[in-house]
C-alpha positions in Angstrom: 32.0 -30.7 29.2 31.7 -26.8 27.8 33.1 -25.9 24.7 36.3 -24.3 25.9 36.9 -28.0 27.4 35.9 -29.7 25.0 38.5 -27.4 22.6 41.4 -27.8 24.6 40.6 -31.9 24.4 40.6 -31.2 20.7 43.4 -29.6 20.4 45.1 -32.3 23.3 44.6 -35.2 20.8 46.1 -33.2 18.1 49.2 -32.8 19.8 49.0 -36.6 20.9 48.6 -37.4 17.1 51.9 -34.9 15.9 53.7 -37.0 18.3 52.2 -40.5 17.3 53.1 -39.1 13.2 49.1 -39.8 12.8 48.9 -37.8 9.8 45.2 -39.1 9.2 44.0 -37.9 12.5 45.9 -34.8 11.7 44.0 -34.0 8.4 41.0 -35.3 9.6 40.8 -32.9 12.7 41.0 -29.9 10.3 37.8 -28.0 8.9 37.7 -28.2 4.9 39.3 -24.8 4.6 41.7 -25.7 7.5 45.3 -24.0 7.3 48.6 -23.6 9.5 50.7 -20.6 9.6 53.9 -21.4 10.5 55.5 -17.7 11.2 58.6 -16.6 10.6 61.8 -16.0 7.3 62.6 -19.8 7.2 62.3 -22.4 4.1 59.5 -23.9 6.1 57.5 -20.7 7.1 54.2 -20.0 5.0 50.4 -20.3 5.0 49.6 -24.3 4.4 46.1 -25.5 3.2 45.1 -29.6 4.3 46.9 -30.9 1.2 49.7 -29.1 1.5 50.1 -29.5 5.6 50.2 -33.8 4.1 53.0 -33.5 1.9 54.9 -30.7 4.6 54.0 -33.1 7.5 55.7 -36.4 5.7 58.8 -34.6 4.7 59.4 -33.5 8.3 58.2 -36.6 9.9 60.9 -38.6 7.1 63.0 -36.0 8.7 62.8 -37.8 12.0 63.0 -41.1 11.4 62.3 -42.3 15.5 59.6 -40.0 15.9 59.3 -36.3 16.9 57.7 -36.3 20.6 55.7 -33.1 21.3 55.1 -32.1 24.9 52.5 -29.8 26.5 53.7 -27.1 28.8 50.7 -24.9 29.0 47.5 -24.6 27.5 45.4 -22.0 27.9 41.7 -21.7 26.4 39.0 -18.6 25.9 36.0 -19.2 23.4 37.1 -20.3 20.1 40.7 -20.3 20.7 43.6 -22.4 22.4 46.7 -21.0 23.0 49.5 -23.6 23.9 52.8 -23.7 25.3 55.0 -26.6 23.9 58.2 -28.2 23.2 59.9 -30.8 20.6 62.1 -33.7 20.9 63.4 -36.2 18.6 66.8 -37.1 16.5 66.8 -35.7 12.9 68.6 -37.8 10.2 71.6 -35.6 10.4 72.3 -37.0 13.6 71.3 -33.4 15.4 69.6 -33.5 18.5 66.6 -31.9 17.6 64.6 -29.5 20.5 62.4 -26.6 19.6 60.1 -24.8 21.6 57.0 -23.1 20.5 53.7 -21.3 21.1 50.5 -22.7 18.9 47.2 -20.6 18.2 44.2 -22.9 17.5 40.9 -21.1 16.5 38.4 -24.0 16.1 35.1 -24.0 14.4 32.3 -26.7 14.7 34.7 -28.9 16.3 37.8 -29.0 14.3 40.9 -26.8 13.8 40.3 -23.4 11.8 43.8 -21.8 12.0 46.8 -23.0 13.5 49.4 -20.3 13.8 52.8 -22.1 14.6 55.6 -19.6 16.4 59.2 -21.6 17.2 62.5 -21.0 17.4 62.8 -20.3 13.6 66.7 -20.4 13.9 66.8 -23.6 15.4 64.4 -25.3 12.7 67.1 -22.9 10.0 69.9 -24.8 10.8 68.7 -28.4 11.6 65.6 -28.6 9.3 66.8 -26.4 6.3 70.3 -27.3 7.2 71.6 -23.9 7.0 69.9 -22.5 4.3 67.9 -19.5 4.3 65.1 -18.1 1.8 66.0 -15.6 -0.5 
């Protein structure tokens, strides 16, 4: 397998683990200096280092008590970076139908994730995951 394959598989299982709520594979699949950018004016946007994606990561997967299933539309992969196409499903404790769509960024490095830059529907995560509320 080349190394744009063998990304894209990376990045594959990642996405398997969001849905599973695996935050050890999660961590573990990020390089020591590892972060997510999730974009955006939200309560939830910011730059996230590995200990900080743990504690984000259990709040929103408390948030979704049955599970939050991710789903692969497209992935698309060039040298050291996977661009992907995908979409969210679950029930958040509210009782709100939860379904997002979104575009990730993965740049890897010696096998694990880099970067992750996160783009979503940022007013669907305002009103169900910050229930309303807005920064500022």
């Amino acid at each position: 397998m080349d190394q744009v394959e063998t990304n894209k598989a990376l990045v594959a299982e990642f996405i398997e683990a969001m849905s599973r709520g695996d935050m050890g594979h999660i961590l573990n699949t990020y390089t020591e200096d590892g972060y997510v950018h999730t974009m955006g004016n939200t309560l939830i946007s910011g730059k996230y280092g590995r200990e900080q994606i743990r504690t984000f990561a259990d709040g929103i997967y408390e948030a979704f008590p049955n599970g939050l299933t991710f789903t692969v539309h497209g992935m698309t992969a060039e040298g050291d970076r996977v661009a992907v196409e995908a979409e969210s499903r679950g029930d958040h404790v509210s009782g709100q139908p939860y379904n997002n769509f979104y575009h990730f960024l993965f740049t890897i490095r010696d096998g694990k994730i880099a970067h992750l830059h996160e783009y979503m529907d940022t007013e669907m995560a305002t009103d169900i995951l910050c229930g309303g509320r807005r920064p500022g």
